[in-house]
C-alpha positions as a printed Julia matrix, in Angstrom:
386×3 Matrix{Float64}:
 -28.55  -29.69  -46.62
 -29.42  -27.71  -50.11
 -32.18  -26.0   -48.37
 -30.8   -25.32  -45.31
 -27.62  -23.37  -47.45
 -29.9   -21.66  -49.66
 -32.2   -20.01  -46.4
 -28.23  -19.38  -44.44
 -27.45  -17.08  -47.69
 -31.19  -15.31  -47.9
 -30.32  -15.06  -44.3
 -26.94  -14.41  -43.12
 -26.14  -15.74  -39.95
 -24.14  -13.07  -39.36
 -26.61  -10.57  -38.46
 -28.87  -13.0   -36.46
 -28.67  -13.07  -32.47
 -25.83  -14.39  -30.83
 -26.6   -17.55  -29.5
 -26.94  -21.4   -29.91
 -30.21  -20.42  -31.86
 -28.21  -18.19  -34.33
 -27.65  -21.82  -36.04
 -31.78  -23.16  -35.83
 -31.67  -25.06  -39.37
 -29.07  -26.83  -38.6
 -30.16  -28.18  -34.84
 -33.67  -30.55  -34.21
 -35.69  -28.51  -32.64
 -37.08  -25.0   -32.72
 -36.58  -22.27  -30.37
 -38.68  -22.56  -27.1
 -40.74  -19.48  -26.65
 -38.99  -19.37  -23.54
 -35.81  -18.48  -25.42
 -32.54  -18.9   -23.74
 -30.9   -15.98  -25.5
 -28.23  -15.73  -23.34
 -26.69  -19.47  -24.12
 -23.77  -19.87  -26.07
 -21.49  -17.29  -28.51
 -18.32  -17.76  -26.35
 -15.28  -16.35  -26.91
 -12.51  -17.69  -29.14
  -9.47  -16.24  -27.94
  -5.91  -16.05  -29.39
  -3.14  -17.57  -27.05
  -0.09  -16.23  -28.54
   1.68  -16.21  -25.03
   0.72  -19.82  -24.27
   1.84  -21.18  -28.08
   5.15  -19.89  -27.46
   5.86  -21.66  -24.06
   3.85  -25.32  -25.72
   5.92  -24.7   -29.04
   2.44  -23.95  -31.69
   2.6   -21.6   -34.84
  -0.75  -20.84  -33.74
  -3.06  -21.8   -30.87
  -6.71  -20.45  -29.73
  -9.1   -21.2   -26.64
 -12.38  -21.61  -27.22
 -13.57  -20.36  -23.82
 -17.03  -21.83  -22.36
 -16.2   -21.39  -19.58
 -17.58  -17.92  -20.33
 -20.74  -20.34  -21.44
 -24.17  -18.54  -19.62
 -25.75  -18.99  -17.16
 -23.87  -21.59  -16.12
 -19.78  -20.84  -16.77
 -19.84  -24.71  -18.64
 -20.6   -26.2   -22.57
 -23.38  -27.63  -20.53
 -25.68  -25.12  -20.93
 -25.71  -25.14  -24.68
 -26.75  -28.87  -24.51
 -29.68  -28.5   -21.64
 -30.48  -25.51  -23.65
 -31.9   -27.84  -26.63
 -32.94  -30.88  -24.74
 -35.05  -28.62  -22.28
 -36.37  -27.24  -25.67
 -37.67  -30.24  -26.8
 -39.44  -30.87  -23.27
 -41.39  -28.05  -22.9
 -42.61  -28.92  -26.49
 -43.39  -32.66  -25.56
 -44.64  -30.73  -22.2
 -42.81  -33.19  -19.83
 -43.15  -32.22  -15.79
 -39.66  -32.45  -14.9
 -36.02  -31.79  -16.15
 -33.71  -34.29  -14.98
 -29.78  -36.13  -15.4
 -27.13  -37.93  -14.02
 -24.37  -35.8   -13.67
 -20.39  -35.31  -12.38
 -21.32  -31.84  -11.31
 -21.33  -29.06  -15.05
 -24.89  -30.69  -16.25
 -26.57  -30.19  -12.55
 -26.2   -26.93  -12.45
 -26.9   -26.22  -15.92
 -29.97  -28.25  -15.92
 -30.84  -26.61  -12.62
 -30.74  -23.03  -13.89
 -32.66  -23.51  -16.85
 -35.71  -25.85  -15.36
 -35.79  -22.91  -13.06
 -35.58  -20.57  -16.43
 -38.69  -22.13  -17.34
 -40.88  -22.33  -14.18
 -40.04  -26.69  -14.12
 -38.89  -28.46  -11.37
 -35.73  -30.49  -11.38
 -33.69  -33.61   -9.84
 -30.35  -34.25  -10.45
 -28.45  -37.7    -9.89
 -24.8   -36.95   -8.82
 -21.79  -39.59   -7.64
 -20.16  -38.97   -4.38
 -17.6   -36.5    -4.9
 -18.74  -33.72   -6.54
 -17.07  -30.46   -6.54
 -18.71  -28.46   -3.61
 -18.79  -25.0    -6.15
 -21.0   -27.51   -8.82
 -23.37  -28.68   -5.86
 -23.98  -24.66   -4.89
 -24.77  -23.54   -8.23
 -27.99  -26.48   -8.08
 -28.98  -25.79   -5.14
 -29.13  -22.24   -5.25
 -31.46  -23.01   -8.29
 -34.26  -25.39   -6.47
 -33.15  -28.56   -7.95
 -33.07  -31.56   -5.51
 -29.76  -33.19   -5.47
 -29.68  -36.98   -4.91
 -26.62  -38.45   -4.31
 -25.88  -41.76   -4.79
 -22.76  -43.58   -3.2
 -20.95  -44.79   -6.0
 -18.99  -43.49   -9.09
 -20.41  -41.88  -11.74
 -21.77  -44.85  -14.13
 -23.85  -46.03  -10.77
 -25.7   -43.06  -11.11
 -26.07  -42.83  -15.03
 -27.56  -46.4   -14.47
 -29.96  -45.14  -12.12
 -31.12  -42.13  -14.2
 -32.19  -44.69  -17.04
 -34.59  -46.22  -14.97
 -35.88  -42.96  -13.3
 -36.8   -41.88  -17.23
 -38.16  -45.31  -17.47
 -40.33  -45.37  -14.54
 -41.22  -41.2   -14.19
 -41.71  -40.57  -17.84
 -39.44  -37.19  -16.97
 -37.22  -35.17  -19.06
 -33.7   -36.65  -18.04
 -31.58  -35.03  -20.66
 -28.61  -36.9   -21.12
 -30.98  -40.35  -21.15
 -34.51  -40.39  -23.37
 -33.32  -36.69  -24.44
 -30.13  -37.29  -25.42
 -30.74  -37.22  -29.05
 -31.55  -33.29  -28.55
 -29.37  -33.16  -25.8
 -26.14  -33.59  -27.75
 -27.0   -31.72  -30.85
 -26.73  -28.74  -28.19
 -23.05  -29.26  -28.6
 -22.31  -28.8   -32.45
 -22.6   -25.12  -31.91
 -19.61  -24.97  -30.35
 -17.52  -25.76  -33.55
 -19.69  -23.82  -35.8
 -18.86  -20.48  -34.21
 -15.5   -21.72  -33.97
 -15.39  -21.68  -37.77
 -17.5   -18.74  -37.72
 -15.23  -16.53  -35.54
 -12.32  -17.69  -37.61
 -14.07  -15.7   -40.83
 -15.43  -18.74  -42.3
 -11.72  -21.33  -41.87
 -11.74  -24.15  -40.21
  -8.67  -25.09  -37.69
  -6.17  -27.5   -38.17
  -6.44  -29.37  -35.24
  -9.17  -29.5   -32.5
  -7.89  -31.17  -28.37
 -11.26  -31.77  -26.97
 -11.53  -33.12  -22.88
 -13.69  -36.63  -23.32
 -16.13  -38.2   -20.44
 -18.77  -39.78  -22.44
 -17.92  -38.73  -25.99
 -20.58  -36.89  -27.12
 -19.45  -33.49  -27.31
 -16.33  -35.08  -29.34
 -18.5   -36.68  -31.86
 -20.76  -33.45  -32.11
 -17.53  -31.23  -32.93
 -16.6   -33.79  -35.41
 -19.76  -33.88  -37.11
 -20.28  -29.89  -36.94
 -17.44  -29.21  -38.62
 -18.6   -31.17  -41.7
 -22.19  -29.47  -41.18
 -20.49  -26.09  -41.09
 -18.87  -26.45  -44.6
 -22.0   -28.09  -46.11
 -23.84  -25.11  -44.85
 -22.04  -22.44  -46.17
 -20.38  -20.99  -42.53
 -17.14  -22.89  -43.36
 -15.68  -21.57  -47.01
 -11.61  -22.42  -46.39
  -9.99  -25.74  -45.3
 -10.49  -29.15  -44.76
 -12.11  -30.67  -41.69
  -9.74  -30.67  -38.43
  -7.55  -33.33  -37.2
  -9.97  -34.08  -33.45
  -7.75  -35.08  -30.39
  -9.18  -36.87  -27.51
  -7.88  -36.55  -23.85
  -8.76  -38.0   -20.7
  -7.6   -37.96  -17.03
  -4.59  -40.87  -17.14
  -7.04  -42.17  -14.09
  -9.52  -42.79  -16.27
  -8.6   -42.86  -19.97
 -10.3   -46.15  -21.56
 -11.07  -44.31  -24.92
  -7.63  -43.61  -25.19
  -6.0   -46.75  -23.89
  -8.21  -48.42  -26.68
  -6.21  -46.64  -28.84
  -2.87  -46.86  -28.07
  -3.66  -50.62  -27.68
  -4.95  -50.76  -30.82
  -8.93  -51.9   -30.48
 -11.76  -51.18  -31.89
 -13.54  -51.63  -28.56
 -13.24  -49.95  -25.43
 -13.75  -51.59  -22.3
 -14.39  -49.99  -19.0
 -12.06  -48.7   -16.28
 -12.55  -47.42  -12.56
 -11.96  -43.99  -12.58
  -9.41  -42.97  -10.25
  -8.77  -38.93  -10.9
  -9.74  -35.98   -9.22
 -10.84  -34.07  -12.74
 -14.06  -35.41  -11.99
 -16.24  -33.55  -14.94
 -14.42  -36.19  -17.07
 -14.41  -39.13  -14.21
 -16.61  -41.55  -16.68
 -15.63  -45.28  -16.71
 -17.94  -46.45  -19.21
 -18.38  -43.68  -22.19
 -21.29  -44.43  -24.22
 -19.93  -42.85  -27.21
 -16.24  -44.28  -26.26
 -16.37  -46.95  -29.31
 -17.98  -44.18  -32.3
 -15.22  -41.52  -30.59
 -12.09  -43.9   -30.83
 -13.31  -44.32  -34.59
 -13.48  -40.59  -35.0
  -9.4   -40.13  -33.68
  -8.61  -42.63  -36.33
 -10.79  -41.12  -39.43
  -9.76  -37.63  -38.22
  -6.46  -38.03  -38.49
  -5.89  -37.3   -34.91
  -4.78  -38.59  -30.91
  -5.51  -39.74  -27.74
  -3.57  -38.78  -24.84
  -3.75  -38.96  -21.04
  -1.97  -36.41  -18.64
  -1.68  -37.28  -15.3
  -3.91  -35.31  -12.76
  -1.11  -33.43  -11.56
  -0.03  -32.02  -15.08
  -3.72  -31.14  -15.23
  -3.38  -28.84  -12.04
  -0.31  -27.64  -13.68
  -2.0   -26.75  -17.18
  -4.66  -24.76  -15.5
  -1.96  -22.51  -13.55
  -0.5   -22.21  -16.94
  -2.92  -20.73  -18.81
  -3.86  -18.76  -16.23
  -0.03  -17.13  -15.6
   0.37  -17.11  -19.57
  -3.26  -16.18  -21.03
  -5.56  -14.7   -17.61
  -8.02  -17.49  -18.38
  -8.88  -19.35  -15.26
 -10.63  -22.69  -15.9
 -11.21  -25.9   -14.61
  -9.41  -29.03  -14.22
 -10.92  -30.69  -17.54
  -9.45  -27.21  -19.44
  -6.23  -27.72  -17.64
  -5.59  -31.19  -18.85
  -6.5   -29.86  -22.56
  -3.65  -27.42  -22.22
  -1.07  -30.56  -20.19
  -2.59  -32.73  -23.52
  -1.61  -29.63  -25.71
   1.88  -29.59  -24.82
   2.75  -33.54  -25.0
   0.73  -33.62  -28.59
   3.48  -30.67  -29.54
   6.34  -32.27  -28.14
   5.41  -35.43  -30.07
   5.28  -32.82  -33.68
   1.24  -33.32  -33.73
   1.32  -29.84  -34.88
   4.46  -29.79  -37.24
   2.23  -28.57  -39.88
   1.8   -25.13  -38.64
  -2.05  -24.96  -38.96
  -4.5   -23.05  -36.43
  -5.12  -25.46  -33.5
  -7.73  -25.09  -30.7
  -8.21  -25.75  -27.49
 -11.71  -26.82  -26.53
 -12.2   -25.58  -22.44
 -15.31  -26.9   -20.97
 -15.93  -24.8   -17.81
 -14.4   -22.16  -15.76
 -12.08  -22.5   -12.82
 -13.99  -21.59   -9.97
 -15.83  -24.97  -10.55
 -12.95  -26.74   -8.91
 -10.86  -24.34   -7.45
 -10.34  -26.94   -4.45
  -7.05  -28.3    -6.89
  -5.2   -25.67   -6.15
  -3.14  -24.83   -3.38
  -4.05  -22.7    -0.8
  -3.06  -19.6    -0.07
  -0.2   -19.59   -2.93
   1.95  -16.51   -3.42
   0.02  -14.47   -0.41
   2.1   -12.38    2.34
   0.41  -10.85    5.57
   1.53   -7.4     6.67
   0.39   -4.98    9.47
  -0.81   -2.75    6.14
   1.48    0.03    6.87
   3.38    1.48    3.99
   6.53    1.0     6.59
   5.8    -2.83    6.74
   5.01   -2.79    2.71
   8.69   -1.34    1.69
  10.19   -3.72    4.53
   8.92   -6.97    2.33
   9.24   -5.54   -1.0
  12.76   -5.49    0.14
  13.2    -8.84    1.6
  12.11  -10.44   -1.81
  15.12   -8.56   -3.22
  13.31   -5.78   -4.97
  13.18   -1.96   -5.22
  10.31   -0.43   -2.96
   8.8     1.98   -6.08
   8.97    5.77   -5.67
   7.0     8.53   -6.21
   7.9    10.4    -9.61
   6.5    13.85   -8.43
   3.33   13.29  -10.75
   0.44   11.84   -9.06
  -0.83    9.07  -11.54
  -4.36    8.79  -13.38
């Protein structure tokens, strides 16, 4: 890690390109000559209006949902483990997925001139299947839950000798993810948050923030501060990392997932046991909102912020609130909200047709319900505006 600080200060990062390869020393594998340049650098935005009504000192979002080309985190990971196959020149990109990896893996196999297959559960947001198909990939989907079909994508890298990218690729695959907390620390001028609520399905992005926040300060990006406290939250329909620990274990047994977040709808986390040991050693939380305050947390940050995101980012902001209420943050430091992927990925949650009124269009008709809701039809001034 020497090295890699000494060629960051010849070099600073600062002026490089912005985008999951602005950090190349510090992931495992070099930059494709295809180069996705257009992957990662997301936003991290101050949410002043939405700390007030949760009770924080000071609260940020870092949005992927503003992630390209694909609106998720997902594309950072495929980014790297699609990297790494066109170096090992593998035929086909492939994965098991709840909807955010499909059609990230979709658009950049089709990036690259490969083909691709993706494995999803019965389910799936329509919006997620779309975005593959609209890239090439073929969809199977298998009846069954998610963990059916992550069983069935190990034997399809087994047997194929493809590129599935959360299976014999996940080693590159989830590196992908530790960019995502060092240009959190880099957008905050070098200080690293407080406290970090990250959405859990199979615990690898968790475990990547954890370990890129130590990364960041060994290399030189991180100069102020002490590793964040990491909070875990799942759907309370299917929450086994964190009903290991409220109960205390140091295992974490499976559950049927029964919740309509579906990007987090994973029974069986493969990196549940190392992520329940990262809450502890953090310093951190688990906590499961119900489905419905999920729904509610996106329409929050929506009303309070104008970020629009999807049901996994909603329950972040639900888990956000409770963690407050129970004086997680009493401490005052910076905390951030990790948001996976943008609204229009499951915009089915919300109710239809919410705050719309039909009129004839007529500016008669227009005064005649401004009125009814008990306001003041507006009136010209005399100046026409700009």
């Amino acid at each position: 890690m020497a090295a890699v600080r000494a060629s960051l200060a010849r070099e600073p990062i600062g002026g490089r390109p912005r985008n999951v390869w602005r950090y190349r020393e510090l992931l495992p594998v070099s930059p494709p000559a295809e180069l996705a340049s257009h992957v990662g650098f997301t936003p991290l935005v101050a949410a002043p209006r939405l700390a007030a009504r949760l009770g924080i000192a000071e609260l940020w979002i870092k949005d992927e949902g503003a992630c390209h080309p694909t609106l998720s985190f997902k594309d950072r990971l495929v980014a790297v483990a699609v990297a790494r196959a066109l170096a090992m020149k593998m035929p086909v990109v492939a994965c098991s997925s709840t909807g955010n990896l499909a059609a990230a893996v979709a658009a950049r196999a089709a990036a690259c001139g490969l083909p691709a297959v993706v494995i999803v559960p019965e389910g799936v947001e329509a919006a997620k299947l779309a975005a593959v198909g609209a890239h090439g990939a073929q969809v199977v989907q298998i009846r069954g839950d998610y963990d059916r079909a992550s069983r069935l994508s190990v034997h399809v890298a087994d047997r194929y000798g493809w590129a599935v990218v959360n299976v014999n690729l996940r080693a590159f695959y989830t590196e992908g993810a530790k960019t995502i907390g060092y240009e959190i620390v880099e957008q905050r001028h070098g200080r690293l948050p407080g406290h970090v609520i990250v959405p859990v399905a199979g615990g690898g992005l968790f475990l990547k923030l954890g370990q890129s926040f130590h990364e960041a300060r060994a290399a030189g990006i991180a100069t102020a501060g002490d590793p964040p406290a990491l909070y875990a939250t799942q759907p309370e329909g299917c929450a086994p990392v964190v009903t290991a620990w409220r109960d205390g274990r140091d295992d974490v047994p499976p559950v049927r997932p029964r919740t309509m977040v579906h990007s987090l709808a994973v029974g069986d986390p493969a990196d549940g046991p190392r992520a329940l040991q990262l809450v502890r050693a953090s310093g951190g939380r688990a906590d499961a909102p119900s489905d419905e305050e999920a729904v509610a947390g996106v329409r929050l940050l929506a009303e309070t912020e104008g970020l629009f995101v999807e049901t996994a980012g909603g329950l972040v902001v639900a888990a956000a609130g409770r963690l407050a209420r129970q004086g997680a943050f009493a401490d005052g430091r910076a905390v951030v909200l990790v948001i996976t992927g943008h609204g229009m990925k499951t915009v089915e949650v919300l109710p239809a047709g919410a705050s719309i009124a039909t009129i004839d269009g007529s500016a008669e008709s227009f005064d005649t319900y401004w009125k009814e809701r008990g306001a003041t039809a507006p009136t010209r001034s005399g100046t026409a505006a700009g």
